[in-house]
Kinemage of the C-alpha trace (Angstrom):
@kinemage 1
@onewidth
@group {chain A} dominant
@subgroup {mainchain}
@vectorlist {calphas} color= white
{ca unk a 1} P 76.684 -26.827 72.501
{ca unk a 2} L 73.470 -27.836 69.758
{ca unk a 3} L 70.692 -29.638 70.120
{ca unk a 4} L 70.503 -31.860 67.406
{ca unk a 5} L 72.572 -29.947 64.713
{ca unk a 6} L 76.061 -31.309 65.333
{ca unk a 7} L 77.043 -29.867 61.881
{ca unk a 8} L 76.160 -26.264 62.948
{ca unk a 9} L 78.134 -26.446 66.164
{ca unk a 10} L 80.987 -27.626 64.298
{ca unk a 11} L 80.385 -25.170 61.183
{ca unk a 12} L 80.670 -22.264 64.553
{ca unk a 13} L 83.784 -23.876 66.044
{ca unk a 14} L 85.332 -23.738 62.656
{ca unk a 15} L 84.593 -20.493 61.961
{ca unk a 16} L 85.858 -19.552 65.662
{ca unk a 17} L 88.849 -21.349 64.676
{ca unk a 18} L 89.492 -19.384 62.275
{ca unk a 19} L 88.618 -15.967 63.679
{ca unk a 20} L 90.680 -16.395 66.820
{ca unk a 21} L 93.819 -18.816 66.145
{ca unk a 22} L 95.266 -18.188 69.743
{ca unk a 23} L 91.583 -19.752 71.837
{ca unk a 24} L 91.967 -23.738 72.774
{ca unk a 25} L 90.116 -25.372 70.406
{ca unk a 26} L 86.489 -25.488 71.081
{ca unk a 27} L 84.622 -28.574 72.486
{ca unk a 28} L 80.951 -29.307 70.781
{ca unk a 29} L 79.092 -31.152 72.843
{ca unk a 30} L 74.922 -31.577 73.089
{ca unk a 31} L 72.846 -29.496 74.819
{ca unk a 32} L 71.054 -30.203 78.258
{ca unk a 33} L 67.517 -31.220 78.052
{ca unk a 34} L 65.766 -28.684 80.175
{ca unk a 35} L 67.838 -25.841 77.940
{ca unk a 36} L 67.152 -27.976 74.584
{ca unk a 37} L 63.845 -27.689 75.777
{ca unk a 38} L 63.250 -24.119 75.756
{ca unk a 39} L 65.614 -23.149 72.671
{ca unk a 40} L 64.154 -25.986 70.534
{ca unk a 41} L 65.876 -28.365 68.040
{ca unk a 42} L 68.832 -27.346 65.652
{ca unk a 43} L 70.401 -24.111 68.245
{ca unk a 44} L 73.543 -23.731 68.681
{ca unk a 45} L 75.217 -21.903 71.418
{ca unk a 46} L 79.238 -20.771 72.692
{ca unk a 47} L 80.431 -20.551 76.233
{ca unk a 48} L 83.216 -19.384 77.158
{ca unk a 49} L 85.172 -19.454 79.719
{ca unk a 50} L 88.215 -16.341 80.942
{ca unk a 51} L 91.180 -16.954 82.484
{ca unk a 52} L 91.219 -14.725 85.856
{ca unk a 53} L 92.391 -11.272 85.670
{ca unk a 54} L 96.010 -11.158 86.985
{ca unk a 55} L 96.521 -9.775 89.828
């Protein structure tokens, strides 16, 4: 996610690329408004997301 720094969020999912080959490749998208409003312009942030544990 970024609020208005599209080449920062895509600098990051290069760079987690890179560092670990075997992730899906990441999705940049914008931030939401009411976070964008409290981080400010040009953050950048990752989310990700597990599988489950097996069971």
């Amino acid at each position: 996610h970024h609020v208005a720094n599209p080449d920062g969020a895509d600098e990051v999912a290069a760079t987690l690329a890179r560092r670990l080959p075997a992730c899906e490749p990441a999705i940049v998208t914008g931030l939401g408004p009411v976070l964008a409003l409290h981080v400010g312009a040009g953050a950048v942030a990752v989310c990700l997301q597990l599988p489950p544990p097996s069971t």
